[in-house]
C-alpha positions as CSV (number, residue, x, y, z in Angstrom):
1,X,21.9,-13.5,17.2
2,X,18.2,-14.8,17.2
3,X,17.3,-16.7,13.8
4,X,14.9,-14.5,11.6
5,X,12.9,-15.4,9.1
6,X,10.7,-13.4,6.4
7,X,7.0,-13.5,6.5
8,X,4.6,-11.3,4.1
9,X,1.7,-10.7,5.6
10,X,-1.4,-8.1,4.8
11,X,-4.4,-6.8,7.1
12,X,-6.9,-3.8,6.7
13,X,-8.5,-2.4,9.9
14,X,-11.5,-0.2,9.6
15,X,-13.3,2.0,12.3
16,X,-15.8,5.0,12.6
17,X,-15.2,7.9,14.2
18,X,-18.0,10.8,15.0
19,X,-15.6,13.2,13.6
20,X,-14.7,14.8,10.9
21,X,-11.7,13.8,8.6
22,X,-9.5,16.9,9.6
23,X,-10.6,16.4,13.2
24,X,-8.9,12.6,12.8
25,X,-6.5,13.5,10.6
26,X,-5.2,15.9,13.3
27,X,-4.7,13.5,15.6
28,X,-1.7,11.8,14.0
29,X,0.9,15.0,13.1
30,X,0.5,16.3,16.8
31,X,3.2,14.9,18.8
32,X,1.4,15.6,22.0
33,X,-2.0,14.3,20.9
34,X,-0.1,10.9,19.1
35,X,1.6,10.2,22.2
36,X,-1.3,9.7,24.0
37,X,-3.1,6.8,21.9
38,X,-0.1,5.4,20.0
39,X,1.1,2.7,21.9
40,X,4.9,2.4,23.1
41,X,6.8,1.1,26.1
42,X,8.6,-2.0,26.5
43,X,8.6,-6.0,25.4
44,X,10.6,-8.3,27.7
45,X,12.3,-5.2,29.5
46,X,13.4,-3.8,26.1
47,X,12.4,-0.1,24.8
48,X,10.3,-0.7,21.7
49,X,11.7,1.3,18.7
50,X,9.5,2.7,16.0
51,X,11.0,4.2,13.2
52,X,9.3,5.7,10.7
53,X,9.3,7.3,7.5
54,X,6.5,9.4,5.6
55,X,6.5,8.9,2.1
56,X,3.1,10.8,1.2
57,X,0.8,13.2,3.7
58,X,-2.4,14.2,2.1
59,X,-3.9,16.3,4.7
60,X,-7.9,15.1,5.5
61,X,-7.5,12.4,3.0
62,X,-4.5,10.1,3.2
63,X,-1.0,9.3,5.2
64,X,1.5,6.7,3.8
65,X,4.4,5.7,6.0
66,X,7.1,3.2,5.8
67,X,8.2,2.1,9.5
68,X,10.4,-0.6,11.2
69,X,9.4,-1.0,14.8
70,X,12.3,-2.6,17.0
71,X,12.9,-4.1,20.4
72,X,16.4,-4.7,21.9
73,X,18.2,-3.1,18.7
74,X,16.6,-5.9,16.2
75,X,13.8,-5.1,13.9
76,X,10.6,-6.7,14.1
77,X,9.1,-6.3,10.8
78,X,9.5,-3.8,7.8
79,X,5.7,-2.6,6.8
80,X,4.2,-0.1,4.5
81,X,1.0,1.5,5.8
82,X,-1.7,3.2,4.3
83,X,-4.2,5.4,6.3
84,X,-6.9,6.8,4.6
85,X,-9.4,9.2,5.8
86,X,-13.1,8.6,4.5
87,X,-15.9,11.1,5.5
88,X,-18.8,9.2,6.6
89,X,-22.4,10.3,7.4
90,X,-21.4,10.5,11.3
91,X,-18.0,11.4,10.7
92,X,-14.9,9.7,9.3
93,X,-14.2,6.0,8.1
94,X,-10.6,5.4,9.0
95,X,-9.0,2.3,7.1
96,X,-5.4,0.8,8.0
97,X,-3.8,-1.0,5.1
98,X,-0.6,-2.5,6.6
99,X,1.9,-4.8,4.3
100,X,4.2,-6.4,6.8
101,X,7.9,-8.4,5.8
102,X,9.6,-9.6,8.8
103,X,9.8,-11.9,11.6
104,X,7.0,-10.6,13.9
105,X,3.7,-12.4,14.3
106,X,1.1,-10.6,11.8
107,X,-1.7,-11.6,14.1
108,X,-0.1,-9.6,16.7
109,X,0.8,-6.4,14.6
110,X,-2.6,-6.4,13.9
111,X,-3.9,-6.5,17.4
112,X,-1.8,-4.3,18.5
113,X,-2.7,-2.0,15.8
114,X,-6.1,-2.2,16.5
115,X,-5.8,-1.3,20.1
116,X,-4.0,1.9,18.8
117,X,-7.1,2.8,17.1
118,X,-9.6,1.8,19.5
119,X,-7.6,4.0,21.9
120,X,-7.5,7.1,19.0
121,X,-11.2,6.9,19.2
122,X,-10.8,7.0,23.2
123,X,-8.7,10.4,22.4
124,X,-11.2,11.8,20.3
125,X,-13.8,11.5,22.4
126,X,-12.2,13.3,25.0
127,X,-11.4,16.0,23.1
């Protein structure tokens, strides 16, 4: 069994869309429409795992989840995440508050977070 350790870490991610709030917000509920900018696949020829768990919806204004992503049946990191939906002058401020506890690098998480957004503005601009 690998050797895990605990490591708290905290990052916030802001971006602007040129959309509305409920037009954003509607991007994360959809199965279809997530699937296509949230990231997934493998690490190391593993399946990544991402179970989550939502613990408060407020639709066009806020989405708090609790999730544990995996790869190879052990968990990366425990996190609670806040997504909050801001309307903006051109659209909607999105800000990511994630709180991470595990062994995964936080720099990383963060990245890879970020890319999920950049690629839900991609998604949004298609539509």
């Amino acid at each position: 069994m690998p050797e895990q350790s605990v490591t708290h870490a905290t990052f916030t991610i802001e971006r602007d869309y040129p959309a509305a709030p409920d037009r954003v917000f509607a991007a994360w509920p959809d199965p279809a429409t997530k699937a296509r900018w949230f990231a997934g696949g493998t690490h190391d020829g593993h399946e990544l795992g991402f179970e989550t768990t939502y613990q408060e919806i407020v639709p066009d204004e806020r989405i708090v989840y609790t999730s544990a992503p995996s790869t190879g049946g052990t968990v990366a990191t425990v996190s609670l995440t806040t997504v909050e939906f801001v309307a903006a002058e051109d659209g909607t401020r999105l800000v990511l508050t994630a709180y991470l506890d595990g062994h995964e690098q936080p720099a990383r998480r963060e990245q890879g977070t970020g890319d999920q957004l950049d690629a839900l503005g991609k998604e949004l601009a298609a539509r």
